[in-house]
C-alpha positions as CSV (number, residue, x, y, z in Angstrom):
1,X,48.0,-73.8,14.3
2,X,47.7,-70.0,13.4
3,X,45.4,-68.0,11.2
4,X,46.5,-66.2,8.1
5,X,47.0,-62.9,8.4
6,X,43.9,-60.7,8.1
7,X,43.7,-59.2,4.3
8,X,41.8,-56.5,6.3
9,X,44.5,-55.5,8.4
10,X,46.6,-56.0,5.2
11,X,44.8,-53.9,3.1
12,X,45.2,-50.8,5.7
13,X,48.9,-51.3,5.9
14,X,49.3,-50.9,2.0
15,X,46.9,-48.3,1.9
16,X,49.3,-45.3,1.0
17,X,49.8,-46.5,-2.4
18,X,48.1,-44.6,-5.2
19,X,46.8,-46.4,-8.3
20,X,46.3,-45.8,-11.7
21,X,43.0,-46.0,-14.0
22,X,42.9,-49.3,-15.4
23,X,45.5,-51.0,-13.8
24,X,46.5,-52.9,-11.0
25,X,49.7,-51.3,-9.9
26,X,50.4,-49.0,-7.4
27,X,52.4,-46.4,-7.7
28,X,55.5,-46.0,-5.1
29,X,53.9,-45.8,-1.5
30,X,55.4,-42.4,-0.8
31,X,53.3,-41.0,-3.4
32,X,50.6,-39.1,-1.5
33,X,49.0,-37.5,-3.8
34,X,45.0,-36.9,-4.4
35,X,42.9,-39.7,-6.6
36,X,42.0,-43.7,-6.1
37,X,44.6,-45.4,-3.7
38,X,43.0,-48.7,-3.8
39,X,39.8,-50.7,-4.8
40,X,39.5,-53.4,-2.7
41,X,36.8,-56.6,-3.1
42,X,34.8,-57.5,-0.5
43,X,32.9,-61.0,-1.1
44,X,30.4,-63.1,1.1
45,X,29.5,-66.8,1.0
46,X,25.9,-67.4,-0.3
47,X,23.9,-70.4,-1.3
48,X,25.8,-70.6,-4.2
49,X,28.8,-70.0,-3.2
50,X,31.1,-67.0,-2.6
51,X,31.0,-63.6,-5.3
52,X,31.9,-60.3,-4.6
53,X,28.9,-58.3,-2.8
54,X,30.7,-55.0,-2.5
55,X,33.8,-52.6,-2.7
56,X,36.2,-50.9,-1.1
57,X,37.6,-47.5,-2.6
58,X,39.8,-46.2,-0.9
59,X,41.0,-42.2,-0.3
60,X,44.5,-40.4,1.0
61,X,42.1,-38.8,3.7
62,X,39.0,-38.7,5.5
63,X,36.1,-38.7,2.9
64,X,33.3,-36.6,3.0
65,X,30.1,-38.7,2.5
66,X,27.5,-36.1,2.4
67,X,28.6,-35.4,-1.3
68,X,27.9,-39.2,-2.0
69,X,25.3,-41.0,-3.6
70,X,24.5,-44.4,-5.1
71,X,25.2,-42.5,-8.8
72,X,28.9,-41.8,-7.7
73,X,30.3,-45.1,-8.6
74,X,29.7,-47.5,-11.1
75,X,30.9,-51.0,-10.6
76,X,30.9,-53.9,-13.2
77,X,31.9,-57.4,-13.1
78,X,32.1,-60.4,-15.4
79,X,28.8,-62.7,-15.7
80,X,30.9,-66.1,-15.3
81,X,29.5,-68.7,-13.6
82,X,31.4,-71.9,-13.4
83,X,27.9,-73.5,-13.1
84,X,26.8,-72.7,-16.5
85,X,29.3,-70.9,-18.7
86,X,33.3,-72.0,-20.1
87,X,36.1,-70.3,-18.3
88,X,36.8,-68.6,-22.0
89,X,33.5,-66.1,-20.6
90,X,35.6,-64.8,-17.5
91,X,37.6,-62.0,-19.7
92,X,35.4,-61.9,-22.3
93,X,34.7,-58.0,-22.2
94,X,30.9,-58.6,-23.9
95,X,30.0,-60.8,-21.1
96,X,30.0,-58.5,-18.5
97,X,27.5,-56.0,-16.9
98,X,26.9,-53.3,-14.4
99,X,25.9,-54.1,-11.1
100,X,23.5,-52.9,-8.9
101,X,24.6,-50.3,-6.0
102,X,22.4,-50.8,-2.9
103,X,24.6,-49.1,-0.9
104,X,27.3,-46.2,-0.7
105,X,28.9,-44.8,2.9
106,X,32.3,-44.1,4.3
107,X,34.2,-46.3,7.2
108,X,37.4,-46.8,8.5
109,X,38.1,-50.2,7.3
110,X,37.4,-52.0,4.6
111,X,34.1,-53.9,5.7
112,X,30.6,-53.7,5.8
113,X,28.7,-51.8,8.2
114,X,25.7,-53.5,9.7
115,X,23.1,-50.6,9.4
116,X,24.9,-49.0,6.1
117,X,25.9,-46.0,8.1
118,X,28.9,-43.9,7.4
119,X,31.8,-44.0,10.4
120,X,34.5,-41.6,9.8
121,X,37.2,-43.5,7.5
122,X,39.3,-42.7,3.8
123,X,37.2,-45.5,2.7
124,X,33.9,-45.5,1.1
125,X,32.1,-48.8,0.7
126,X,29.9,-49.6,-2.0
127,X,27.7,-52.2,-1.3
128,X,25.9,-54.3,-4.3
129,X,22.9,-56.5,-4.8
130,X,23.5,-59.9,-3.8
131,X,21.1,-61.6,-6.4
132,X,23.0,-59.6,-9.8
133,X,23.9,-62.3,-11.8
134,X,28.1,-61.2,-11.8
135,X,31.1,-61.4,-9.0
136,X,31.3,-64.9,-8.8
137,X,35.1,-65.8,-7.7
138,X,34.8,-69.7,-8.0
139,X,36.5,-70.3,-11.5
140,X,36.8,-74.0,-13.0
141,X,40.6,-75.3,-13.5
142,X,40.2,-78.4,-15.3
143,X,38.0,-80.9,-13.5
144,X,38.7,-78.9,-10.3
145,X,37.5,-75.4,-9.8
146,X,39.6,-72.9,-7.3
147,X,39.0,-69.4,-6.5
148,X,39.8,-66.9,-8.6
149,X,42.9,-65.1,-7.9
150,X,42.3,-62.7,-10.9
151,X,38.6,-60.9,-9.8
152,X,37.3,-58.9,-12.9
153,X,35.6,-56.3,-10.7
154,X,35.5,-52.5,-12.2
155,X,34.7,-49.8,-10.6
156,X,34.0,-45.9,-12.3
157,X,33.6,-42.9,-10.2
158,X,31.6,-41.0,-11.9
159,X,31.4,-37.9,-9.6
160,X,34.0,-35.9,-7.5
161,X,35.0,-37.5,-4.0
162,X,36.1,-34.7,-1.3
163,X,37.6,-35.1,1.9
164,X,35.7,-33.3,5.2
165,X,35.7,-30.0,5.1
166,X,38.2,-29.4,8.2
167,X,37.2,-27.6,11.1
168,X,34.5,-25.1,9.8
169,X,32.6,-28.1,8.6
170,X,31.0,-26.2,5.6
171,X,31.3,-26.5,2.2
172,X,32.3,-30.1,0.4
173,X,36.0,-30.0,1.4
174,X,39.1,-30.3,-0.7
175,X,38.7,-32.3,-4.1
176,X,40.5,-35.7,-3.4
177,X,39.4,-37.7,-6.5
178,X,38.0,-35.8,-9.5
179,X,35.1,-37.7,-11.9
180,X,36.6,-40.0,-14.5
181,X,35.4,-42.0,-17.3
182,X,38.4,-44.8,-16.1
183,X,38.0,-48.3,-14.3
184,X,39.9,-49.2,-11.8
185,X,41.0,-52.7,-11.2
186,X,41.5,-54.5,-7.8
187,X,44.5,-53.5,-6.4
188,X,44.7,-55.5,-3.2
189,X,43.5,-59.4,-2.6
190,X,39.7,-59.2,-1.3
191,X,38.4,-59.2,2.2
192,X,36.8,-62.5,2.0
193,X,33.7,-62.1,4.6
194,X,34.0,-65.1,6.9
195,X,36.3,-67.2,4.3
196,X,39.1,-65.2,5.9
197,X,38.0,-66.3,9.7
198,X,39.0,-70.0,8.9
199,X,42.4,-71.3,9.7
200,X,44.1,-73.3,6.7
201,X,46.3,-75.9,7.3
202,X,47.6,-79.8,5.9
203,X,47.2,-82.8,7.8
204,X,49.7,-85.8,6.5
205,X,48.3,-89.2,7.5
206,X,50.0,-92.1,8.9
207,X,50.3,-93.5,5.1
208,X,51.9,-90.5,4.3
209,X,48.3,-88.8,2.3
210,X,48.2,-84.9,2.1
211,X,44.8,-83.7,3.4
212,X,44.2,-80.0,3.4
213,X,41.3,-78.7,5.9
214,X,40.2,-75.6,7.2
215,X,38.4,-75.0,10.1
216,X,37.0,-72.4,11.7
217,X,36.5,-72.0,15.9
218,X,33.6,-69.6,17.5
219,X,33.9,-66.8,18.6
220,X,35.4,-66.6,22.5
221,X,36.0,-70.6,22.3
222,X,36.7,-71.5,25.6
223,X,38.6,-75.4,25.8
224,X,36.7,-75.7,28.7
225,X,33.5,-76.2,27.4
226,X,32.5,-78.8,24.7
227,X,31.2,-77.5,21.3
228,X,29.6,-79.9,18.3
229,X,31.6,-79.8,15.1
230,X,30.3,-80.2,11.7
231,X,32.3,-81.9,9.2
232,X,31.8,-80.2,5.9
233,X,32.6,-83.2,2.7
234,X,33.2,-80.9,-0.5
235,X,32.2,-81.7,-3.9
236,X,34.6,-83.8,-6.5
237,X,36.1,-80.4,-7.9
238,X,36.5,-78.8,-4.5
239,X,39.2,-81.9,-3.7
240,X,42.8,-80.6,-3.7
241,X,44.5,-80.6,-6.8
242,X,47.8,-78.7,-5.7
243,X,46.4,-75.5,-6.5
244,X,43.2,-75.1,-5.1
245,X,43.6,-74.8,-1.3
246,X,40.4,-73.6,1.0
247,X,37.6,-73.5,-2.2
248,X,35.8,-76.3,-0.2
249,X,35.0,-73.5,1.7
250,X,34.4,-70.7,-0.8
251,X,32.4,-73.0,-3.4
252,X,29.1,-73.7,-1.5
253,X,27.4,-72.4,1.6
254,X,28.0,-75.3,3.5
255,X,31.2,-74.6,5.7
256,X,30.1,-71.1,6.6
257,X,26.6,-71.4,7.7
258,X,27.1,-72.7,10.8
259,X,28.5,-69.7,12.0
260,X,25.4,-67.7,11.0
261,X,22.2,-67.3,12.9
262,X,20.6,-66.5,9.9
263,X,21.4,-69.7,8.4
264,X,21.4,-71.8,11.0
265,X,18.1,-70.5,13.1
266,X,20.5,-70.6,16.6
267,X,23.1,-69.2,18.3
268,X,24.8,-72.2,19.6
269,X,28.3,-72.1,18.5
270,X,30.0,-74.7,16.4
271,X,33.3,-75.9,15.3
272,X,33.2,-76.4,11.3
273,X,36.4,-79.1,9.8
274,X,36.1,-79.1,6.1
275,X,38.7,-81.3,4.6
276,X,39.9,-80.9,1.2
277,X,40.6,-84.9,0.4
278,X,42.7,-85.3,-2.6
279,X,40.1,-87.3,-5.8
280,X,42.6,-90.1,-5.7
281,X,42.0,-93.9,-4.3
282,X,38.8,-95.2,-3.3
283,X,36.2,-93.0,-1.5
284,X,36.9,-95.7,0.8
285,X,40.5,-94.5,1.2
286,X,39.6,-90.8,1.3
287,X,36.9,-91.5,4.1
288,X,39.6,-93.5,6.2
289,X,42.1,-90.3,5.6
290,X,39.4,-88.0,6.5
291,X,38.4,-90.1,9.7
292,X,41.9,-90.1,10.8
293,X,41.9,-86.2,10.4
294,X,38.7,-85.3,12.4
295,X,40.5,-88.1,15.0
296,X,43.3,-85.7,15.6
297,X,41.3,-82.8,15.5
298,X,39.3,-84.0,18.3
299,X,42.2,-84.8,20.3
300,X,43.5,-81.2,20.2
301,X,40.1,-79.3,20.2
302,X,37.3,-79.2,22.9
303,X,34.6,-81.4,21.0
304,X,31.4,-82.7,22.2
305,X,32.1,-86.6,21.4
306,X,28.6,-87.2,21.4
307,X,27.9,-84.6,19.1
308,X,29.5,-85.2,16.0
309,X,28.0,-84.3,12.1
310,X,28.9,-85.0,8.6
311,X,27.3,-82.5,6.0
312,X,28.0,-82.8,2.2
313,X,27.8,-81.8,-1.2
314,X,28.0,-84.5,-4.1
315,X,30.9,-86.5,-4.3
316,X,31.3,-86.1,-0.4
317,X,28.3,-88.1,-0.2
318,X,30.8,-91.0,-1.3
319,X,32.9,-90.3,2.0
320,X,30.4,-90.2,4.2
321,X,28.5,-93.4,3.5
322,X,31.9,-95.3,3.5
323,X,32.8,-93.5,6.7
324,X,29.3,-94.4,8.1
325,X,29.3,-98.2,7.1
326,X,32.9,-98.7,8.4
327,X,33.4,-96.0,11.7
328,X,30.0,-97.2,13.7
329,X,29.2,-94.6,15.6
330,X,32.1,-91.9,14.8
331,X,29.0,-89.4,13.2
332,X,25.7,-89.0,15.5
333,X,24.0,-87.9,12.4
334,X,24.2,-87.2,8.6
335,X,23.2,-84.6,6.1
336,X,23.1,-85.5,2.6
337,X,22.8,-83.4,-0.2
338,X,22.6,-83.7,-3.8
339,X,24.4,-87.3,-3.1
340,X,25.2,-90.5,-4.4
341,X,23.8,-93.6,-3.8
342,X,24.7,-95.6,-0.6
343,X,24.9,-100.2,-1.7
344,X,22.9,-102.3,-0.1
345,X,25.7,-103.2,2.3
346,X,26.0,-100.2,3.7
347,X,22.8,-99.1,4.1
348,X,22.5,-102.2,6.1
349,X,25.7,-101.2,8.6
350,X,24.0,-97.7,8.8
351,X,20.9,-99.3,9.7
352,X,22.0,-101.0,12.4
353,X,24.5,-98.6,13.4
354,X,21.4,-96.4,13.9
355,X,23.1,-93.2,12.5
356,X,20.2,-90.3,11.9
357,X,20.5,-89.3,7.9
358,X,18.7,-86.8,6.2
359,X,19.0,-87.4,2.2
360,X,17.9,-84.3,0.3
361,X,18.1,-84.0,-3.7
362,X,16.8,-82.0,-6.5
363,X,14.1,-84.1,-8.7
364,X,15.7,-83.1,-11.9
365,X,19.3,-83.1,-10.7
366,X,21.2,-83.5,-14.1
367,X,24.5,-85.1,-13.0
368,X,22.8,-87.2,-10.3
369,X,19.9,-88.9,-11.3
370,X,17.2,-88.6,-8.3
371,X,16.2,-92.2,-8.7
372,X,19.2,-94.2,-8.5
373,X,20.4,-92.1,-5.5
374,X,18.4,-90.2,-3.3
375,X,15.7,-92.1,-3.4
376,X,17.6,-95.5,-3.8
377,X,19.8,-94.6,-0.7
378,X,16.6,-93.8,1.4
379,X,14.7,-96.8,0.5
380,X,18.1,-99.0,1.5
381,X,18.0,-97.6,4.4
382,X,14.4,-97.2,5.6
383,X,14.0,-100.8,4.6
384,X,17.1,-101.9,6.6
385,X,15.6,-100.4,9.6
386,X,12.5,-102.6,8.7
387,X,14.7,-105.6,8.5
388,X,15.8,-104.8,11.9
389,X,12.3,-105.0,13.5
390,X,11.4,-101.3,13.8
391,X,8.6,-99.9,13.1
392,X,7.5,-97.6,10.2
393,X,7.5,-94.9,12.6
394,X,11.3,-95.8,14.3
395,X,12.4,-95.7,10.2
396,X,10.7,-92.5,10.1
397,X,12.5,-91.0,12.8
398,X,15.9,-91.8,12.3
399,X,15.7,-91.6,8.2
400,X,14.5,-88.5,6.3
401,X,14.1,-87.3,3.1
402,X,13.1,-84.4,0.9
403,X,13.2,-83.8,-2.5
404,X,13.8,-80.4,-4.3
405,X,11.6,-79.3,-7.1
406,X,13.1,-76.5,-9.4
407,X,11.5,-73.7,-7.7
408,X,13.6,-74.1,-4.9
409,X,16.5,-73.3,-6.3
410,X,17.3,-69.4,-6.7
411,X,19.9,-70.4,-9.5
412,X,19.2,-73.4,-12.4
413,X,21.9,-75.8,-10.5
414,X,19.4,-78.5,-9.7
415,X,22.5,-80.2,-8.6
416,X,23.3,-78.2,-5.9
417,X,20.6,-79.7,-3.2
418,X,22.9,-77.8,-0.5
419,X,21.6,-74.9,-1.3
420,X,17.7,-75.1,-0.9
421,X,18.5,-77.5,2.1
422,X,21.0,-74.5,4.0
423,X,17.9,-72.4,3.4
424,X,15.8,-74.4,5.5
425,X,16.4,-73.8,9.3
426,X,14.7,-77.0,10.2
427,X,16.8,-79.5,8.4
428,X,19.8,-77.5,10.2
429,X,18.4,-77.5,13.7
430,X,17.6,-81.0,13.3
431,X,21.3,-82.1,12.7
432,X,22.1,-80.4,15.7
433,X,19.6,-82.0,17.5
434,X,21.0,-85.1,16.9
């Protein structure tokens, strides 16, 4: 198993290729001449999923970046959301609007730097305000969605760009991109902020079933320790249509969080498996196809057997409860969110499995009603642990449940439960705990 070549790395090897205004072609790479070389997207995974958060523009030489300023560059993007708006909205040129520079120094790669400092580099990095309402890359593709292999960025420099000013090291240095009213395009695939840190590969089961996955390792893994990995179960248009590879873990917050202190509230490493089940058979099927997966992953990666979590979004709500009812034991806890309902039979196997699960939902989830799920599933549950002869306080501690009103969620998908529950340290350190 190997990881896909770094677009980072990538994007420095192409770098000697100069672009035109507007356009997405570069010219011939022995074309050194002054201007734009390259604009290159640089997107993070947030609570909603993955959009692009800043920009790469990059220089033929070292640039200068005492003659920059947040007014040197305007950048613009489309205001699609695949949440709320038809696809028709990505290229519409009147849905679009300028962003919001936070943000503008040079480096030597195209990446962020932590304290927004400038290193000495031909790029210069313009970072953007997470919380603008455009750069989403998550498009819908019939009843799928996929990430956009098409990003509508734009980027204007509205100032002249110089390089250093050599060895006197006065003045603003030679002129290498003069102030134009043009926007320039992408011109290289983004630098996809932790997205490009998992590996991506296909599993075939023993009934011949494609399963894509990803999965992503911590960094300095060391077989001789044991880690706990975290089995991310995508939505119903995050499954693999063909086209769509790796969105389970570009979609939702889910599969990149546990690398994250910030998210997660620790800095215990942890192996993340996200399968991309195809939507066809049973859930039933699909959770038997995913167990055999996360089997064989086990066998060739150093897991902590005794430390073993499902996490999901929606439809993957269907896989875990099938895999929980029928795999005693194979998960030592559950994270449900914005889920289906589990039946009465196997709430009852969970029960006595004695599987931890946290259910959370959002009370005016409008594709899940609240009622006949969430709160159905815990009341299964709870009361099968009743049945069993614990007490109200046993029930309590090995079934949870919280319920999402519309403030807690930064954007109007009430669906999405994942994301006011991957904002809440607690519910994450418990899973862990388990």
């Amino acid at each position: 198993m190997s990881k896909r070549t770094s677009l980072a790395a990538a994007a420095v090897v192409v770098g000697a290729a100069l672009i035109a205004p507007s356009s997405v072609t570069a010219a011939p790479a022995g074309d050194r001449g002054d201007g734009v070389r390259n604009v290159i997207p640089i997107t993070q995974i947030l609570a909603f999923g993955q959009k692009v958060t800043a920009v790469a523009v990059e220089y033929s030489a070292e640039v200068n970046p005492r003659t920059l300023s947040r007014d040197t560059y305007t950048v613009s993007d489309s205001l699609y959301n695949f949440r709320f708006n038809p696809v028709a909205d990505l290229t519409d040129p009147s849905k679009r609007a300028d962003r919001t520079v936070t943000a503008v120094y040079t480096n030597d790669t195209p990446d962020l730097n932590a304290d927004r400092q400038s290193d000495p580099g031909r790029y210069v990095i313009v970072e953007l305000d997470a919380r603008d309402p455009g750069g989403n890359t998550i498009m819908a593709t019939g009843n799928h969605v996929k990430v956009n292999p098409d990003l509508q960025t734009q980027v204007k420099q509205n100032e002249d760009v110089h390089a250093q000013p050599g060895r006197a090291g006065q003045g603003r240095g030679p002129r290498l991109a003069a102030a134009s009213t043009e926007a320039y395009r992408p011109t290289r695939p983004a630098v996809n902020l932790l997205a490009d840190d998992f590996v991506y590969q296909r599993f075939t089961t023993t009934s011949g079933t494609l399963l894509p996955y990803a999965y992503h390792l911590p960094a300095g893994y060391d077989a001789a320790r044991r880690y706990p990995v975290v089995v991310v179960l995508p939505g119903h248009g995050m499954g693999f249509n063909g086209t769509n590879e790796g969105v389970q873990v570009a979609a939702d917050i889910p599969a990149t969080a546990w690398s994250q202190e910030k998210w997660t509230g620790t800095d215990e490493d942890v192996i993340v498996l996200a399968p991309q089940n195809q939507r066809v058979g049973t859930p039933a099927a699909q959770a038997d196809a995913m167990v055999e997966l996360l089997n064989a992953f086990t066998r060739d990666f150093s897991v902590d057997q005794d430390r073993i979590y499902a996490s999901t979004v929606s439809y993957g709500s269907t896989l875990a409860w099938a895999a929980l009812a029928t795999h005693p034991r194979l998960f030592d806890a559950a994270l449900i969110t914005g889920g289906f309902g589990a039946s009465a039979a196997q709430a009852t196997a969970i029960a006595a499995n004695g599987t931890p699960v946290w259910i959370t939902h959002g009370t005016h989830d409008h594709l899940l009603n609240v009622v006949t799920t969430a709160q159905t599933s815990y009341n299964r549950i709870w009361n099968a642990h009743i049945a069993l002869g614990k007490t109200p306080a046993q029930a309590n501690a090995v079934i949870k449940y919280t319920e999402y009103a519309d403030s807690a969620f930064s954007e109007p998908d009430y669906h999405l439960a994942a994301a006011p529950t991957y904002e809440d340290r607690t519910i994450l350190r418990w899973l862990l705990a388990q």
